[in-house]
C-alpha positions in Angstrom: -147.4 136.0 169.5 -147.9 133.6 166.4 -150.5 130.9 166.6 -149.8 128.1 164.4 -152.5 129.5 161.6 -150.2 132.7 161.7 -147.3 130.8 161.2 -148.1 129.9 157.8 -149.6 133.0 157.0 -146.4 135.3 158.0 -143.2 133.3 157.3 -145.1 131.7 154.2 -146.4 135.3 152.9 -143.1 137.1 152.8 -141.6 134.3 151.0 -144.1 133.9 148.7 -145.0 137.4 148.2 -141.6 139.1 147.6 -139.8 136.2 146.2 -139.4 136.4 142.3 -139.6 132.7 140.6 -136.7 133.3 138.6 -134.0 130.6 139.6 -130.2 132.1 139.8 -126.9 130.7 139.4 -125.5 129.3 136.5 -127.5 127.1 133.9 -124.8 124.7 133.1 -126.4 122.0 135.4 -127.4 119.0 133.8 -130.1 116.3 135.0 -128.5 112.9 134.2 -129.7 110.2 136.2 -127.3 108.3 138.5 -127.7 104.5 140.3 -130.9 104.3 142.4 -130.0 104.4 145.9 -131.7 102.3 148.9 -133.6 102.9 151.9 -135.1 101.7 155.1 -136.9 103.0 157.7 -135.4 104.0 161.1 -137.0 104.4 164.7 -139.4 107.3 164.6 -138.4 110.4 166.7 -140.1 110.5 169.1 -142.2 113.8 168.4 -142.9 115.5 165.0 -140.3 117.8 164.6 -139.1 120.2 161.4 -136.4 123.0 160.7 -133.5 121.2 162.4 -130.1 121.1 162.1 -128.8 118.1 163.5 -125.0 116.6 164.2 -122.7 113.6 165.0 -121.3 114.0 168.4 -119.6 110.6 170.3 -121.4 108.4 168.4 -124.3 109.1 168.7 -127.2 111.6 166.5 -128.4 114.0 168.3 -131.5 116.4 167.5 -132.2 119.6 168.6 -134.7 122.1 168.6 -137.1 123.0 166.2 -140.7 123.3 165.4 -142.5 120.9 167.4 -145.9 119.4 165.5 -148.7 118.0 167.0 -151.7 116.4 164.8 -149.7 117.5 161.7 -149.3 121.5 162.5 -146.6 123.5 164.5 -147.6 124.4 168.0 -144.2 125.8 168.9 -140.1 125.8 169.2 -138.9 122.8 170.9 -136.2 123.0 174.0 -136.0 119.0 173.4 -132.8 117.3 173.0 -132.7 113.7 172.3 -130.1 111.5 170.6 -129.7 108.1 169.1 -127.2 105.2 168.8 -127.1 104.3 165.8 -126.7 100.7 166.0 -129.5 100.5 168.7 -131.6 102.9 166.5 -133.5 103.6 170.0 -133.8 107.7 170.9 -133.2 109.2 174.4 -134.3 112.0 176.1 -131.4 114.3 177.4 -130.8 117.5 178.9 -133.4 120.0 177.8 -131.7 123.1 176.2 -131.3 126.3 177.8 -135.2 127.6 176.0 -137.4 126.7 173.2 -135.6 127.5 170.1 -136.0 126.9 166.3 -133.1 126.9 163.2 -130.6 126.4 165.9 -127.2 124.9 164.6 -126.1 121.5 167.1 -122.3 121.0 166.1 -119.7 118.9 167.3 -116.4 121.4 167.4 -113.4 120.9 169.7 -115.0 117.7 171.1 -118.4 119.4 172.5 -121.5 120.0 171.4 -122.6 123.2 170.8 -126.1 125.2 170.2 -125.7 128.2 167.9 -128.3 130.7 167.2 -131.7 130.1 165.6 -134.9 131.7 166.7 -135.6 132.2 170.3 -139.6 131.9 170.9 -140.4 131.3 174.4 -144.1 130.7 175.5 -146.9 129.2 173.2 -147.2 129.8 169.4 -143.9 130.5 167.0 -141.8 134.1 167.3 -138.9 135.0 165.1 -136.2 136.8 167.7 -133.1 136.0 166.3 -129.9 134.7 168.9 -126.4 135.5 168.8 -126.5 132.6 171.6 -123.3 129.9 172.2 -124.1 127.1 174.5 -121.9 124.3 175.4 -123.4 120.8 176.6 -121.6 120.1 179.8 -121.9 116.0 179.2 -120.6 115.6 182.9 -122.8 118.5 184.7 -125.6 117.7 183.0 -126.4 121.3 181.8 -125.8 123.8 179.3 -122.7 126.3 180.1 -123.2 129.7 178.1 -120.2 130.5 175.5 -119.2 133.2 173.9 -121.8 135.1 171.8 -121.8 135.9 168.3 -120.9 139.3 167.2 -124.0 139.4 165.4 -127.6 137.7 165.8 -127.8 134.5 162.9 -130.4 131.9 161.9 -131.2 129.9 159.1 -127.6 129.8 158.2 -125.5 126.6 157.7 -122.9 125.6 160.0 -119.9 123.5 158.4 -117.1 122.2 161.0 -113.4 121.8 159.4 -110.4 121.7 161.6 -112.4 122.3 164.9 -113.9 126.0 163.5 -117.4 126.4 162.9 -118.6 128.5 160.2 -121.8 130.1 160.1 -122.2 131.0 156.4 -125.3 133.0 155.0 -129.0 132.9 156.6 -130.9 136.1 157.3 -129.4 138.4 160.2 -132.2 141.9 161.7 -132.0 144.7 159.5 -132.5 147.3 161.9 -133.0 147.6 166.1 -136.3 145.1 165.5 -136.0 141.5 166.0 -138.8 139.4 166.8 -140.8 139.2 163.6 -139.6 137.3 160.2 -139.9 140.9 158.6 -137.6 142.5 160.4 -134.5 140.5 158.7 -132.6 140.3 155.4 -131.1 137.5 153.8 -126.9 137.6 154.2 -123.6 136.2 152.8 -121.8 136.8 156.1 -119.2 134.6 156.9 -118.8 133.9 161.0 -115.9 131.5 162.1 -116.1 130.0 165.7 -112.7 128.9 167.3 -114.3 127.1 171.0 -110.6 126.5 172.1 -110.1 130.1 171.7 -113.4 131.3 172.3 -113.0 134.1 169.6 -115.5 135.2 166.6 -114.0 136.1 163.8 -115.7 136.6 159.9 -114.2 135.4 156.8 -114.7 136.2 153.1 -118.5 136.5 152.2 -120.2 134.1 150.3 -121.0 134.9 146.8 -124.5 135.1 147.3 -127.4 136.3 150.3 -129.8 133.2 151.2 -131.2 131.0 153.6 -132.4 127.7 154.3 -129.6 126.4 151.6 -127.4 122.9 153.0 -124.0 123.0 153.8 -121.0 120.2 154.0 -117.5 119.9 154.7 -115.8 117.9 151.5 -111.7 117.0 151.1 -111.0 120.1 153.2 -113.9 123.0 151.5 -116.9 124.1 152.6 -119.6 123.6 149.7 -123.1 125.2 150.3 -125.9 124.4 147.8 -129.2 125.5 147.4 -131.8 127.7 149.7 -133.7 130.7 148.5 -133.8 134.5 149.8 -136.8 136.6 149.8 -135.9 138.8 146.7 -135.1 135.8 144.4 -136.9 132.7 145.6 -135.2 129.4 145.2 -131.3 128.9 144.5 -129.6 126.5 142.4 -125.9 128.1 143.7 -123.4 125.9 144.4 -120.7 128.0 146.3 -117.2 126.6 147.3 -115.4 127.4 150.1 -111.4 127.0 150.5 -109.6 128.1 153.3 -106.6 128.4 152.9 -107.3 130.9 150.5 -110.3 132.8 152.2 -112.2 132.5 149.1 -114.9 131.4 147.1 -115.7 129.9 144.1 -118.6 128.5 142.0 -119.2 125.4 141.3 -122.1 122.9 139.0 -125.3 124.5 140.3 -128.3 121.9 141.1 -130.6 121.2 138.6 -133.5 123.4 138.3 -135.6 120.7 139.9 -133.5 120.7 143.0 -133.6 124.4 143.5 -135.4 124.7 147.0 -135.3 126.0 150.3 -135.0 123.9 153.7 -133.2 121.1 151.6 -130.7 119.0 153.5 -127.0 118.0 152.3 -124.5 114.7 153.7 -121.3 113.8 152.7 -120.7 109.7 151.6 -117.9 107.9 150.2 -116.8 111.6 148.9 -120.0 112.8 147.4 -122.5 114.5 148.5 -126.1 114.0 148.8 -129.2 116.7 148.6 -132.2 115.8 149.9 -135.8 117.3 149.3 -136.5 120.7 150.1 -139.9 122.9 149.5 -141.0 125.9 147.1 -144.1 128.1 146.8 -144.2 129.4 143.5 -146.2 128.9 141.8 -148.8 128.2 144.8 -150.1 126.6 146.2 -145.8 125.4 146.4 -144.7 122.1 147.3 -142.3 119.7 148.9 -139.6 118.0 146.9 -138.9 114.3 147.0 -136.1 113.9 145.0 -132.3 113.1 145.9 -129.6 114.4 143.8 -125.4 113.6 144.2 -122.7 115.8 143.4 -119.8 113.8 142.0 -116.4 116.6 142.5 -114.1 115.0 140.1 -116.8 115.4 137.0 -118.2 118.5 138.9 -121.4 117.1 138.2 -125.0 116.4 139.5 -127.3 113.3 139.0 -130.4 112.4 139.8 -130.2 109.3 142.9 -134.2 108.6 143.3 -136.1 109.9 145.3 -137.1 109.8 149.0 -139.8 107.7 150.7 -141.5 110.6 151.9 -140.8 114.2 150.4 -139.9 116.4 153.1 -138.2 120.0 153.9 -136.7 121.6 157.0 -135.3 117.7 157.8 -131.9 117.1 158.9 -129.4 114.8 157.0 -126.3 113.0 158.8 -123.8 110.6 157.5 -122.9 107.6 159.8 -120.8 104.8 158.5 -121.9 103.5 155.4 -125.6 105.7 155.4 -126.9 109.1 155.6 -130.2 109.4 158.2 -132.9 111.4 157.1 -135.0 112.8 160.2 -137.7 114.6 160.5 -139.2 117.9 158.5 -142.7 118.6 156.9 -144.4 116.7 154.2 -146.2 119.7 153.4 -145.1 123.5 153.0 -144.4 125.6 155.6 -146.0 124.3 159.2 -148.0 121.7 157.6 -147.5 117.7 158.2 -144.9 118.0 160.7 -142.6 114.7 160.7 -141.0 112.6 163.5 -139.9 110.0 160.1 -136.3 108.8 160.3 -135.6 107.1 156.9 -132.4 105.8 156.0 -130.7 106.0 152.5 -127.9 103.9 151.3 -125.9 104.3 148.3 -125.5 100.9 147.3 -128.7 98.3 147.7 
């Protein structure tokens, strides 16, 4: 088992150790600096709470999962579920999920809310086995209903919805029989598709390149995925397009160099999209990133939008009406200065 010391000692240590500080992708990104955008400060979760991947599901935001913090530091996965009203800004407690769990995926897909995945880590302190898990929130029954599994173990994927599919792109996945420590996985391009009417698994073309912890959106009908690192290479500015009508891939502007991080978080908005903070380690002792960057498609451009509040990784991002909701994450690397901070970012003040 991994106290919270160990945490940051393991997780921290292979990424730091094996990862290279050279920055890959493209180097035609330019930093040109866009319209300041505005914030203001949301109701607080109501526990610190960072590597989350939260969703929009009937109106509401819900928040799942996670590494819960306690005086700043990770104590353990979270099997909390709570969700929001926007307008009412005021978070609930609901239905616990079916264990503690961290980098799970919540998505809305064929009107339910799913769990996907992450990191199973049952008992006290933080373990790394990796789920292949599919569990539907029965809104009526009050309980989770099992669905069916992956055909492979993910975590620390994305997971973009378009046309009621979930895709599971990239992440790490075991690279052997072992699967309960960080080391025992590899960075991946796989491609997993989700069809809840059908209940089928299927995969789709590969990404272009093997990470994790990168931000994923759905925009005018593609899947873009931006950012992350792997363990061989360290931070990514790749910006990978996804169209699927043709089951392929293409690249597009890659973030600035500035942006290239790990455990950054991505919203669409009036048809851009939005990158918030992220963290690196290189050169130590790392840091977290503050800064917010928007990806116009028509110019296939980025530009700098300000910066957040509070600098923060493993933080979810969700667009509702007019706003995208920051929540949650670390101020610090790794399992340091865990967050329960909801700030709100608008694109016009």
């Amino acid at each position: 088992m991994i106290t919270a010391r160990r945490f940051e000692m393991t997780r921290r240590g292979v990424l730091a150790a094996a990862s290279a500080s050279a920055l890959h992708g493209s180097s035609r990104a330019q930093a040109r600096m866009a319209e300041a955008v505005c914030w203001r400060a949301g109701g607080s979760l109501p526990f610190p709470v960072q590597e989350i991947y939260p969703c929009v599901h009937d109106g509401r935001i819900w928040v799942g999962g996670g590494l819960i913090g306690e005086s700043g530091r990770v104590i353990g996965a979270s099997d909390r579920l709570v969700s929001c009203e926007p307008s009412a800004e005021g978070w609930r407690r609901d239905v616990s999920l079916p264990g503690p769990v961290h980098h799970p995926q919540l998505a809305s897909v064929g009107g339910s809310l799913w769990l996907l995945g992450g990191f199973q880590s049952p008992g006290p302190g933080v373990t790394w086995r990796m789920s292949n898990a599919a569990w539907r929130l029965d809104s009526h029954g009050g309980r989770w209903v099992p669905g069916p599994a992956a055909p492979a173990p993910h975590a620390e994927c994305v997971c973009i919805v378009l046309n009621d599919l979930a895709h599971l792109v990239g992440g790490r996945r075991p690279s052997g029989a072992s699967n309960l420590a960080y080391r025992d996985h590899v960075d991946t391009s796989d491609h997993l598709v989700f069809d809840p009417a059908s209940g089928a698994w299927s995969t789709a073309a590969p990404a272009l390149t093997s990470r994790n912890s990168a931000a994923g959106v759905e925009l005018s009908g593609r899947l873009h995925v931006v950012g992350g690192r792997s363990v061989t290479d360290g931070p990514s500015v790749s910006h990978e397009v996804y169209d699927p009508r043709e089951d392929r891939w293409r690249l597009a502007a890659p973030l600035p160099r500035e942006a290239a991080a790990g455990g950054l978080a991505a919203a669409v908005l009036a048809g851009r999209i939005y990158v918030f903070g992220g963290e690196v380690f290189d050169p130590p002792p790392g840091g977290v990133l503050r800064g917010v960057w928007v990806y116009d498609p028509g110019a296939d451009l980025w530009e700098k939008a300000g910066d957040m509040p509070t600098p923060r990784h493993g933080l979810g991002a969700v667009a509702f009406g007019s706003e995208v909701w920051t929540l949650g994450g670390a101020e610090r690397p790794s399992g340091t200065n865990t967050s329960a901070h909801v700030e709100i970012m608008r694109p016009v003040c």
